[in-house]
C-alpha positions as CSV (number, residue, x, y, z in Angstrom):
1,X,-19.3,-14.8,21.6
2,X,-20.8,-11.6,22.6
3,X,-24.8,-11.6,23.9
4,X,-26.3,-11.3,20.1
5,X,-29.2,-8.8,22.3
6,X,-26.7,-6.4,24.1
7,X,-25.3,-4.6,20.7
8,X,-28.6,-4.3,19.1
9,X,-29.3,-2.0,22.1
10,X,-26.0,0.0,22.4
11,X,-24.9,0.3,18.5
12,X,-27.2,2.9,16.8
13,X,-28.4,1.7,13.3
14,X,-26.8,4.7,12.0
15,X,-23.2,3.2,13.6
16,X,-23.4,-0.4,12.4
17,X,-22.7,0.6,8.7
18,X,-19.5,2.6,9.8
19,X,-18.5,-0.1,12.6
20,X,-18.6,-2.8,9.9
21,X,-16.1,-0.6,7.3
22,X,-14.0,0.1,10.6
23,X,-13.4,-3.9,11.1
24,X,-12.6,-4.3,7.8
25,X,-9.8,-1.6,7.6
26,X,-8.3,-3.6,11.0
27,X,-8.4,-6.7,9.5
28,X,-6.1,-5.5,6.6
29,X,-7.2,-9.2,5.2
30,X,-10.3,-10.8,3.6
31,X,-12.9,-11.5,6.5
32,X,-15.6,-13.3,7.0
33,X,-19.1,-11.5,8.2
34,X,-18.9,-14.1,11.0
35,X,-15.6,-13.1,11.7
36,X,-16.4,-9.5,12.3
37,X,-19.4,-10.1,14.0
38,X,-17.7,-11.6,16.6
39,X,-16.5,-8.2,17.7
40,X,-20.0,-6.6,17.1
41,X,-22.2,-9.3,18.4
42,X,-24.8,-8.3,15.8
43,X,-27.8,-10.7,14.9
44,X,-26.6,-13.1,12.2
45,X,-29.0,-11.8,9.9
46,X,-28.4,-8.4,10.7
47,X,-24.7,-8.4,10.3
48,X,-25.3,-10.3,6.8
49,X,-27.8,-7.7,5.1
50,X,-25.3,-4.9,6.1
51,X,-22.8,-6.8,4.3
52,X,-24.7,-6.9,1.5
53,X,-25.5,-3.3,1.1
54,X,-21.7,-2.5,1.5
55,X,-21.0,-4.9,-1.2
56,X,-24.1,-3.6,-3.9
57,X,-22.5,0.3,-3.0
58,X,-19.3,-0.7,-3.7
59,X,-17.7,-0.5,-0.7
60,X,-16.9,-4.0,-0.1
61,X,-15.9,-6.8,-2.7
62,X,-16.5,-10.6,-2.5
63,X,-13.1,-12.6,-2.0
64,X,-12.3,-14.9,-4.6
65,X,-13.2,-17.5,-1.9
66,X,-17.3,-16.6,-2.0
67,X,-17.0,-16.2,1.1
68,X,-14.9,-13.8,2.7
69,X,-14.8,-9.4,2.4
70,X,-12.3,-7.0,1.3
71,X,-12.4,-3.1,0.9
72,X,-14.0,-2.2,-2.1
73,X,-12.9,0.6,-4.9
74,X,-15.0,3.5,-3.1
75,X,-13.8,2.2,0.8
76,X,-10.4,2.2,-1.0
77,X,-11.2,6.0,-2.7
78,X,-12.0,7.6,0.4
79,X,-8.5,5.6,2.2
80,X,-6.6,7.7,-0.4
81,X,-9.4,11.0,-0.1
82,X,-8.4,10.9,3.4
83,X,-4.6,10.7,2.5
84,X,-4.5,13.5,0.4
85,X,-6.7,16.1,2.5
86,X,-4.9,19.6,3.2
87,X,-3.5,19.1,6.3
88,X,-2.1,15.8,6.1
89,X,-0.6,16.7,2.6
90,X,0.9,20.0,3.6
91,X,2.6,18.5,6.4
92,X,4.2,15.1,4.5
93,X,5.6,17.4,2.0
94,X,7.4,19.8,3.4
95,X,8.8,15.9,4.7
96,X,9.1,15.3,1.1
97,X,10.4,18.6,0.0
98,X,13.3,18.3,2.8
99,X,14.5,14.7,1.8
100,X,14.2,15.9,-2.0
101,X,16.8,18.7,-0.7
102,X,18.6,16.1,0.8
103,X,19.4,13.4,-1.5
104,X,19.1,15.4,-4.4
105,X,16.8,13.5,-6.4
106,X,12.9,13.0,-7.1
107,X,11.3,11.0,-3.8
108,X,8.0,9.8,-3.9
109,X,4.9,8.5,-1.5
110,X,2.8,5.7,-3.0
111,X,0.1,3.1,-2.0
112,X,-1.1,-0.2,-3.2
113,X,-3.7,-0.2,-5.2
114,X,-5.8,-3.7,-7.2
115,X,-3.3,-3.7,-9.9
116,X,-0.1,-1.9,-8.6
117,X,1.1,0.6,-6.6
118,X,-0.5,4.4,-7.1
119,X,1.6,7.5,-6.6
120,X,0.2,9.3,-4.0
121,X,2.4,12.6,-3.7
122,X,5.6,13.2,-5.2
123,X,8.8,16.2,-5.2
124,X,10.7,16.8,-8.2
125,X,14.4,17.0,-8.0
126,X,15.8,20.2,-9.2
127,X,17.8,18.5,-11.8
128,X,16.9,19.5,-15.9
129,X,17.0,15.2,-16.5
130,X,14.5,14.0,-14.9
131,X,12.1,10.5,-15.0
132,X,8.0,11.7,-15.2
133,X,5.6,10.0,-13.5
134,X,3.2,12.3,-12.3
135,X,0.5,11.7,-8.9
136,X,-2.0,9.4,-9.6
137,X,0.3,7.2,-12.3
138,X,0.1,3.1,-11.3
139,X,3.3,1.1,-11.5
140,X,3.5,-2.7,-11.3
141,X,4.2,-4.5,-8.4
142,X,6.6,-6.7,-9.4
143,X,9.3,-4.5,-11.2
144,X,9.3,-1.6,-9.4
145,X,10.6,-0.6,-5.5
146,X,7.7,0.1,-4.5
147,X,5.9,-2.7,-5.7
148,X,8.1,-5.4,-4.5
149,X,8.1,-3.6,-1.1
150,X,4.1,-3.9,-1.2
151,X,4.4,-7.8,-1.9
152,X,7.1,-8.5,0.9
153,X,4.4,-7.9,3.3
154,X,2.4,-10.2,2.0
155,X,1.9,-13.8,3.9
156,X,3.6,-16.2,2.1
157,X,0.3,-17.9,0.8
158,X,-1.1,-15.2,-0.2
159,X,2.0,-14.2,-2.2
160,X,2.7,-17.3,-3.8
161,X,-1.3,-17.3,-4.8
162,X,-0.8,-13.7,-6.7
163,X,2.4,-14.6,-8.2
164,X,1.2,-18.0,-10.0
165,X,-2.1,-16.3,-11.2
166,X,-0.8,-12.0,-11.8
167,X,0.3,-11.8,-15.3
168,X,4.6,-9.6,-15.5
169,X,4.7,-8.2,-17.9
170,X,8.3,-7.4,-19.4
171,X,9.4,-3.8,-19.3
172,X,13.1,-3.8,-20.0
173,X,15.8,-6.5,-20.3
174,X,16.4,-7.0,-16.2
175,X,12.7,-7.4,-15.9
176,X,12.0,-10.7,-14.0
177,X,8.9,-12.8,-14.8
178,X,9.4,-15.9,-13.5
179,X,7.6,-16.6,-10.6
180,X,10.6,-18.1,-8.6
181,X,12.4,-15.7,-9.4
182,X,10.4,-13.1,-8.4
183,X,10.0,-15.0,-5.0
184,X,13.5,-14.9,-4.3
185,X,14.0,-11.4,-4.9
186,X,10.9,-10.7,-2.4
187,X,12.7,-12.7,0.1
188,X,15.4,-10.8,0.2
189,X,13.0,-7.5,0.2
190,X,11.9,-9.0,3.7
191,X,15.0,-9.9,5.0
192,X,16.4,-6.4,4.0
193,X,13.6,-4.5,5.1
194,X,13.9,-2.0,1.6
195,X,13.3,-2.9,-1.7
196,X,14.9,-1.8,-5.0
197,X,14.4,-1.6,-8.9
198,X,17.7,-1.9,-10.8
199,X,16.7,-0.6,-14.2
200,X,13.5,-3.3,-14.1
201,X,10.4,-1.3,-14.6
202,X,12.4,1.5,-17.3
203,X,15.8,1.5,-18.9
204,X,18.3,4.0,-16.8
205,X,16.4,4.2,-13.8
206,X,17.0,3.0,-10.7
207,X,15.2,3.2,-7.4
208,X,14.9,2.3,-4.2
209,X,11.8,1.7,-1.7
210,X,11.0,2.0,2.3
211,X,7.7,1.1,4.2
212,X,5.6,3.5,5.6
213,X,3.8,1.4,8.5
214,X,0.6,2.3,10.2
215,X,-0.5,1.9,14.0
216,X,-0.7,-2.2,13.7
217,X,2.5,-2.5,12.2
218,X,1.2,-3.1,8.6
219,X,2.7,-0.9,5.1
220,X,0.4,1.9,4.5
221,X,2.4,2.9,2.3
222,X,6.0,3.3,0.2
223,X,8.2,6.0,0.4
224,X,11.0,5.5,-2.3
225,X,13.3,7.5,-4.3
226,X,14.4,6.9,-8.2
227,X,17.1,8.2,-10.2
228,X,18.5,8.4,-13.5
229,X,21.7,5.9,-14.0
230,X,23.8,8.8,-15.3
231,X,23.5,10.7,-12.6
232,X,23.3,8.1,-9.9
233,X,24.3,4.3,-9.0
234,X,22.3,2.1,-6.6
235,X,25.1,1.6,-4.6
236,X,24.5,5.6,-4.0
237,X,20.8,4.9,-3.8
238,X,21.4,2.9,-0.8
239,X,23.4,5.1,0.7
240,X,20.4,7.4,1.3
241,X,19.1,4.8,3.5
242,X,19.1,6.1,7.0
243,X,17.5,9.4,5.4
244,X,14.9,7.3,4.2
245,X,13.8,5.5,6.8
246,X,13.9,8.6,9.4
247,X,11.7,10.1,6.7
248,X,9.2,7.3,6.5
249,X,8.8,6.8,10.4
250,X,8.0,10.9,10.4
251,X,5.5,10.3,8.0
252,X,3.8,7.4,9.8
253,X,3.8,9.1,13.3
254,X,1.9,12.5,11.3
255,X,-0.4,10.3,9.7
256,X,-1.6,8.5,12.4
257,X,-2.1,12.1,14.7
């Protein structure tokens, strides 16, 4: 444990605030203000008022534990702000635009959000048929690519913890709902390192989903492609592999400069 003095002297006041925010985006899990004090050697009391504050402005949430911290909707807000600003976007789509060109169909960038995953940026495929889901739609997690790409990153306790208490809802006849089912399937997500949506989250429309990791190895976020069925199969779909994960480890290494 560090010397609860020495910080207090070489962490402005103004610093703490942000240092707090930044140990909570490393953690990528629900922490505990002793937990992150450990790497700021703050006061006890200290460290637990700045919690506070975080959590009253919104930027940090309580864990369904009582206990532990997560980001909050506005830490989460300025994640995606920070996503979307000028630079970073121009550059990941002209990665976009040249795998759209590629494949032929529409490709898409999208992160997890509280209740699914939120399209972040997306390119149209020239084609006249096409499936709409414009930037800033939410998809579920556990019928669509990129969803069940988000939740095969998941640890295992925390996955079988959101599967017995999230409510799947049933979208079209391939939709799975049962838990074990749904368990199964993100297994094999995992072991295959891609995920896919055979016609699960809308009729004629399949997809498929890569990871887009950041500096810890952790998803950031999903880079995925979808199709309709009369114009492509996913045994096609997966044959656009190898594009898409060149693609996705592009996009990690710009966002991370």
């Amino acid at each position: 444990m560090a010397d609860a003095s020495a910080p207090e002297k070489t962490i402005p006041t103004n610093l703490r605030l942000l240092m707090v925010l930044e140990e909570i985006a490393a953690a990528g899990v629900p922490v505990t203000p002793t937990a992150v004090n450990e790497s700021l050697g703050l006061p006890k009391a200290t460290v637990h008022r700045l919690f506070h504050r975080l959590e009253q402005e919104g930027f940090l949430q309580r864990d369904i534990d009582g206990r532990s911290y997560s980001a909050g909707l506005r830490l989460r807000k300025i994640s995606i702000n920070v996503l979307s600003s000028s630079r970073v976007r121009t550059v990941r789509l002209a990665v976009l635009n040249a795998l759209t060109a590629d494949i032929g169909e529409t490709c898409n960038i999208a992160t997890p959000e509280r209740d699914g995953m939120v399209y972040l940026d997306r390119v149209e495929t020239k084609w006249p048929l096409r499936i709409q889901l414009p930037i800033g739609t939410t998809v579920p997690f556990h019928c669509t690519a990129s969803g069940k790409m988000y939740l095969s990153t998941l640890a295992p306790r925390m996955l079988s913890k959101y599967l017995a208490a999230a409510i799947m809802d049933v979208h079209t006849a391939r939709t799975l709902t049962r838990p074990e089912d749904i368990h199964r399937e993100i297994e094999t997500t995992r072991n295959n390192g891609y995920a896919t949506d055979d016609e699960e989250f809308m009729d004629g429309m399949v997809a498929i989903a890569v990871p887009i990791m950041d500096d810890l190895g952790r998803l950031m976020s999903t880079l995925s492609v979808h199709a309709p069925t009369q114009r492509i199969s996913m045994d096609d779909l997966k044959g656009h592999l190898g594009r898409l994960m060149k693609a996705a480890s592009d996009l990690s290494e710009m966002a991370l400069r």
